[in-house]
PLY file of the C-alpha trace (Angstrom):
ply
format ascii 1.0
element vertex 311
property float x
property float y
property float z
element edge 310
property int vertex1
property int vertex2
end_header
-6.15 -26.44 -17.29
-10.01 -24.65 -16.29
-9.20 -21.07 -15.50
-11.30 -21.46 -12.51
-9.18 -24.55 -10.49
-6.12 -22.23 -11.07
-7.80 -18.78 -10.29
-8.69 -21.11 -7.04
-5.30 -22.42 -6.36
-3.74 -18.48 -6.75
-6.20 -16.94 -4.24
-4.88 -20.29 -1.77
-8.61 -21.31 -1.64
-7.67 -24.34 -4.06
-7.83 -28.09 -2.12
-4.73 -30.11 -1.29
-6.21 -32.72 -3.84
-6.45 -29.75 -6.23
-3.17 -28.10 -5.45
-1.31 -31.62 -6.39
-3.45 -31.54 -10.11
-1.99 -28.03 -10.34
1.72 -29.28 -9.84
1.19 -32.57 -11.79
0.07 -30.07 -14.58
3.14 -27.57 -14.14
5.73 -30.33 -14.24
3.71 -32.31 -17.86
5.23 -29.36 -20.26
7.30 -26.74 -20.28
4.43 -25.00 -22.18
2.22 -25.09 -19.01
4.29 -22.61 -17.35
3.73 -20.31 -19.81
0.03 -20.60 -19.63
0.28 -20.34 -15.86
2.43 -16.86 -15.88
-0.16 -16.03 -18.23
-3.59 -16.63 -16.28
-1.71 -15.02 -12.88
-1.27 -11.57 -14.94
-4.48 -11.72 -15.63
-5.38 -12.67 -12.49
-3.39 -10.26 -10.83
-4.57 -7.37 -13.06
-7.64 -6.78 -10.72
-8.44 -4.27 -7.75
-11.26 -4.56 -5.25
-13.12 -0.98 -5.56
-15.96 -0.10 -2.63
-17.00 3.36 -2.59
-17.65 4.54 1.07
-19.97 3.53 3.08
-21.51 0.97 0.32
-20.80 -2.88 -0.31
-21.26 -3.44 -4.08
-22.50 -6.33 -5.44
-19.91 -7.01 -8.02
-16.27 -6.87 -6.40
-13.85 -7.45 -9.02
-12.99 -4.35 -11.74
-10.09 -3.89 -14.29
-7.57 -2.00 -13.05
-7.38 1.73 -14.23
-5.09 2.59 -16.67
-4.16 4.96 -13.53
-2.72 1.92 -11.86
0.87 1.13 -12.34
0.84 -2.72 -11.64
4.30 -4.36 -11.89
4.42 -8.47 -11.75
7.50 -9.64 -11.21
8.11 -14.19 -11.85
10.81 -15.64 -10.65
11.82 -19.44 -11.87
8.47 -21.07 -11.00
9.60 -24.73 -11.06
12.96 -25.65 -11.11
16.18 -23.72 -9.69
19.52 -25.56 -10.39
21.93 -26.09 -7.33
25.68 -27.19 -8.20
26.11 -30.05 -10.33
23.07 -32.62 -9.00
20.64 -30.32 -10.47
18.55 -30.01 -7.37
15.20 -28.48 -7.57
12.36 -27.39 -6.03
9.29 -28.93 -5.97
7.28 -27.54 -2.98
3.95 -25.21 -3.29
5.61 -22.63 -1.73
9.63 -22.98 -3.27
7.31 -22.07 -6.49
4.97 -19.63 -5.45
7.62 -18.07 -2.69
9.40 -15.45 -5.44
6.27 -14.54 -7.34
5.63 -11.24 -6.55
2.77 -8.14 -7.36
3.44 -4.74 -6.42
1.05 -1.86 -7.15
2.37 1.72 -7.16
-0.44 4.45 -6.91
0.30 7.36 -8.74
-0.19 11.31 -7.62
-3.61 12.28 -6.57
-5.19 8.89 -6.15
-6.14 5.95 -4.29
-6.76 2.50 -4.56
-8.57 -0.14 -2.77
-7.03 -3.69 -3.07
-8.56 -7.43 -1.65
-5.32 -9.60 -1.22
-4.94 -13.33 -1.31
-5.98 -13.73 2.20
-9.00 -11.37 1.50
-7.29 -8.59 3.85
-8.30 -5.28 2.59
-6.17 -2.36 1.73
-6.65 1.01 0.54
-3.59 2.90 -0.49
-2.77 6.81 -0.43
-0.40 8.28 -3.43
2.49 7.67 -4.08
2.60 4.52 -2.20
3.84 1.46 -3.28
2.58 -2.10 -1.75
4.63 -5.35 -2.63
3.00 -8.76 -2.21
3.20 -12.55 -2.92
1.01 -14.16 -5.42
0.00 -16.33 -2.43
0.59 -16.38 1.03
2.53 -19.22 2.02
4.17 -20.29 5.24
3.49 -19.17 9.16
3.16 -15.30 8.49
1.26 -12.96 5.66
3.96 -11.04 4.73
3.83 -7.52 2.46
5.85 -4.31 1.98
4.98 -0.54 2.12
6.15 2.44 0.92
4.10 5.48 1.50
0.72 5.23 3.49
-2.14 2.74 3.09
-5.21 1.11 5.44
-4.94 -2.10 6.35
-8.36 -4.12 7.71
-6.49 -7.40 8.23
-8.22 -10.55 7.53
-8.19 -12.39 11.10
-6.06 -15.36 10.88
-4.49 -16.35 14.60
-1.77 -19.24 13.24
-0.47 -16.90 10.70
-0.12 -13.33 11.85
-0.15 -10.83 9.26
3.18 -8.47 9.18
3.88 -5.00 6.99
7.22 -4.74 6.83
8.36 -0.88 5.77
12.12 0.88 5.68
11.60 1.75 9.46
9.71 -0.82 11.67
7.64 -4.26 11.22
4.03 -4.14 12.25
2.81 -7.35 13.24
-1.14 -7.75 13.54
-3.83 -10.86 14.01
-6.42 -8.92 12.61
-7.58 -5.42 13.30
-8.06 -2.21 11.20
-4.72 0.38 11.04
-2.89 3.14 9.02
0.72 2.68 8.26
2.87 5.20 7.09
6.10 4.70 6.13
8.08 7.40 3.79
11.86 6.60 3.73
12.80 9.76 2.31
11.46 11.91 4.77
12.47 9.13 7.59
8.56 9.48 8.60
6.85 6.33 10.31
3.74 6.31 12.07
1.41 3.27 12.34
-2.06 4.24 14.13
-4.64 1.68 15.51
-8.30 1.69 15.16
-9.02 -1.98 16.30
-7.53 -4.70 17.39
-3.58 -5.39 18.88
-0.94 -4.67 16.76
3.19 -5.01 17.80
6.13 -3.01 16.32
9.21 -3.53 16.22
12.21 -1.72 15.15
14.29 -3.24 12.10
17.20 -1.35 13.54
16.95 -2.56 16.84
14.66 -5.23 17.54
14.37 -4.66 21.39
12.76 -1.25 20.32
9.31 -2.34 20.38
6.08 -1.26 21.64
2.25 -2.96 21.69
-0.47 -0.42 20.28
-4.28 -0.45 21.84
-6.88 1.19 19.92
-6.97 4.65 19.39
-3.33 5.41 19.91
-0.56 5.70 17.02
3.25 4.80 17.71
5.90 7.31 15.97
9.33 6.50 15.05
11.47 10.06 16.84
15.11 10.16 17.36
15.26 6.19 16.97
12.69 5.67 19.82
9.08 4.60 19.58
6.93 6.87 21.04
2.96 5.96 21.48
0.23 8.62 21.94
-3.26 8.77 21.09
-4.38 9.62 17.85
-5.70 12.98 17.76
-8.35 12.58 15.47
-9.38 10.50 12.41
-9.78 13.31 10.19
-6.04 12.45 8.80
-7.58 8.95 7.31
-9.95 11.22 5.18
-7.96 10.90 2.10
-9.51 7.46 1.59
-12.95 9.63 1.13
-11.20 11.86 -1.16
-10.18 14.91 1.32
-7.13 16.22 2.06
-7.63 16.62 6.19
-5.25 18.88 8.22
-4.45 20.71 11.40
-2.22 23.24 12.32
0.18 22.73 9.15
2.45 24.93 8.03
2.10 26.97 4.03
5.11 24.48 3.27
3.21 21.37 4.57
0.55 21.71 2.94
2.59 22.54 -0.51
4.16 19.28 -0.17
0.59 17.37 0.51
-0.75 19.06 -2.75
2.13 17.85 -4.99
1.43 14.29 -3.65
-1.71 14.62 -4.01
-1.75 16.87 -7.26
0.87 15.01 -9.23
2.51 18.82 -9.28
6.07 20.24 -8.43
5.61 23.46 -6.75
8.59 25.62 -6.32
8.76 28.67 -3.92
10.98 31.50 -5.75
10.39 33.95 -2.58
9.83 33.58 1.14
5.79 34.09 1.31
5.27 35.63 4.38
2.68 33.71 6.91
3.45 32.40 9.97
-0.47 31.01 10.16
-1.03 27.48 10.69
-3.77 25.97 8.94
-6.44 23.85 9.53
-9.11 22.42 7.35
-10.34 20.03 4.70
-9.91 20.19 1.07
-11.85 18.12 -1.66
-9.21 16.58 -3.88
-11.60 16.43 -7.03
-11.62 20.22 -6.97
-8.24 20.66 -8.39
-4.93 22.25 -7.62
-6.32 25.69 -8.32
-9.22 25.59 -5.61
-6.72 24.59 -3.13
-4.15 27.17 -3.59
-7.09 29.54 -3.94
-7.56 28.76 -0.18
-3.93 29.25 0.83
-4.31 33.05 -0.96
-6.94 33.87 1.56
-4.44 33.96 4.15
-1.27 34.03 2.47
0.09 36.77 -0.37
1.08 34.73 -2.96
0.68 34.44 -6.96
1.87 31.03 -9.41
2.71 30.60 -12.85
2.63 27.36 -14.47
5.25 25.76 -17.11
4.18 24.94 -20.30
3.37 21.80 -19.77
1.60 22.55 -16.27
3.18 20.16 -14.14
5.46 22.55 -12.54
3.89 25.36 -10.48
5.90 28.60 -8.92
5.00 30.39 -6.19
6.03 33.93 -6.67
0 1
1 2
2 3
3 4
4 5
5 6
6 7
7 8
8 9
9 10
10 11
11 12
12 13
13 14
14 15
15 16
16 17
17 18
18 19
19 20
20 21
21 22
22 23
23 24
24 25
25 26
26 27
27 28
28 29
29 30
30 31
31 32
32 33
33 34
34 35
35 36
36 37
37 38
38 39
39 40
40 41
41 42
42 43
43 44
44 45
45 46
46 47
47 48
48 49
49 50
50 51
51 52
52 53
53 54
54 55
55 56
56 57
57 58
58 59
59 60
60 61
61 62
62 63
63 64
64 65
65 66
66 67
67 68
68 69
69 70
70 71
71 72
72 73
73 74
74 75
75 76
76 77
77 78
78 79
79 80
80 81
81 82
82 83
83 84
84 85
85 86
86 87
87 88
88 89
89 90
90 91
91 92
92 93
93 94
94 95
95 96
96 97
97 98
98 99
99 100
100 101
101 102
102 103
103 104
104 105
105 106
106 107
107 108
108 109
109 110
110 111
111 112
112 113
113 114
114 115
115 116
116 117
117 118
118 119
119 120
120 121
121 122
122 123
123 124
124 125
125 126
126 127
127 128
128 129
129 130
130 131
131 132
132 133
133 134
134 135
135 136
136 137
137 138
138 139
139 140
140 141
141 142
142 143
143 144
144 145
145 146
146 147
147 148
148 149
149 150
150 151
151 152
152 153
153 154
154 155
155 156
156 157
157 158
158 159
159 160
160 161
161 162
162 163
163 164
164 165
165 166
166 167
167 168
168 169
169 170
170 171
171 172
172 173
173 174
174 175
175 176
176 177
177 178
178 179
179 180
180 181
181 182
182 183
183 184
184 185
185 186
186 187
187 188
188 189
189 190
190 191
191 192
192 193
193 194
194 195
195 196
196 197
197 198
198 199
199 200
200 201
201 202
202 203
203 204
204 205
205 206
206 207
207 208
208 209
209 210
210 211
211 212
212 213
213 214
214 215
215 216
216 217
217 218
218 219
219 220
220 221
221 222
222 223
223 224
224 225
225 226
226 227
227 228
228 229
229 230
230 231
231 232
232 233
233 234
234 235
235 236
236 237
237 238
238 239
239 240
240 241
241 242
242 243
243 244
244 245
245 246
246 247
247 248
248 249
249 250
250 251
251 252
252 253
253 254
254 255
255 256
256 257
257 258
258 259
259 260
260 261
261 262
262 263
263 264
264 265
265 266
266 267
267 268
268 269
269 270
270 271
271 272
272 273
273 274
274 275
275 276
276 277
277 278
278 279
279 280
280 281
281 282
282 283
283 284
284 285
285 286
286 287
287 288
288 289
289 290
290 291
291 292
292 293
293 294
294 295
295 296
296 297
297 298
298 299
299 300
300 301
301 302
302 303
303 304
304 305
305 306
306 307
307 308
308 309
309 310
């Protein structure tokens, strides 16, 4: 099978006509499915990269070893059911349980086209899950962590991020999710467009965002407000942006951002909030160089320097 009708038929650009030769094919020899799984890793093992402010020329790159990139195949073809031996033969029975999910790792971030072209950059230590191809009346993906979504604009099939805390439902528009179960943190903020969330735990908790405001998940309510500023989407140039954080908060945004685990051994006395931008590039040692100009503090490393203590 040419590498090019199937790299056609995974991005959903492929024909009806050519779709059908694609299935014909799958169904000839076992052998074929095999070569299939084979061409969507390699599909699948590439990330759109634009640096800011520029449109480059060539779009697709490897993936950095960086990238953690896990592809998980269901049965492509055919799924027994009781003794007839039913099966599946649709497009999307196939393509339905074939699944990517990229996990960004400490200190970086990644910018990723998906089927639909929708583009999304991702923070660390997020995790996105998506289908091979999207299939059916909505786009539908997954988020852990924080990531920017510009949405490919598609009216008959809405486009939905589904995270641990609410479902944000969007035609196409430019937003910032973030969704971090284990700190039971969800905000969702809107640059353009219309976007509608709703509650997973109660789906009568919703709310519709307009530009420029950001809903927050508090004390099981949705509360909207306007976003304060758009400093806090600086990450995607590389800066860690904040306001008024506390010593702690900005600990914990260095060891996301820092692949580091910092441990306080004594109560450093500051009550200051801070405000300010750091440049990720410079290090872990720049930025707690910063924090000692306000706060009394020293750290010691472990031997093998991922582990940081704040005496």
């Amino acid at each position: 099978m040419e590498r090019e009708l199937l790299y056609r038929f995974f991005s959903g650009r492929a024909s009806v006509a050519e779709e059908k030769i694609v299935l014909d094919w799958l169904d000839e020899d076992p052998a074929h499915q095999k070569q299939m799984l084979a061409e969507r890793r390699l599909f699948d093992a590439v990330l759109m990269h634009a640096k800011p402010g520029r449109s480059p020329k060539a779009k697709i790159f490897p993936v950095p070893r960086w990238v953690r990139e896990t592809v998980k195949y269901a049965a492509v073809l055919i799924v027994a059911a009781g003794a007839g031996g039913a099966y599946f033969s649709s497009l999307h029975d196939r393509l339905a349980q074939s699944y990517n999910t990229i996990a960004v790792p400490a200190g970086q971030h990644v910018d990723v086209t998906l089927p639909d072209g929708t583009k999304v950059c991702m923070n660390a230590l997020s995790e996105l899950r998506y289908p091979s191809s999207f299939i059916g009346g909505r786009r539908k993906v997954q988020l852990r962590g924080e990531a920017f979504f510009d949405v490919s604009h598609d009216e008959r099939h809405p486009f939905v991020v589904e995270t641990y805390a609410c479902d944000v439902e969007v035609l196409g528009t430019k937003f910032d999710v973030e969704a971090h179960p284990e700190t039971d943190r969800f905000v969702a903020s809107l640059v353009e467009g219309c976007v509608r969330i709703t509650d997973r735990t109660a789906s009568r908790n919703q709310v519709v965002l307009q530009p420029e405001h950001r809903a927050l998940r508090s004390d099981g309510r949705l509360v909207v407000e306007r976003i304060p500023d758009h400093e806090q989407f600086q990450w995607r140039e590389g800066l860690i942006a904040f306001r008024d954080a506390s010593f702690r908060e900005l600990l914990g945004e260095f060891e996301k951002y820092y692949g580091v685990k910092i441990v306080v051994q004594r109560d450093v006395v500051t009550d200051d909030l801070f405000t300010g931008k750091i440049r990720i590039a410079e290090g872990i040692d720049h930025a707690l160089w910063v924090l000692q100009q306000n706060a009394e503090f020293t750290y010691t490393r472990n031997e093998t320097k991922d582990i940081l203590y704040i005496r």
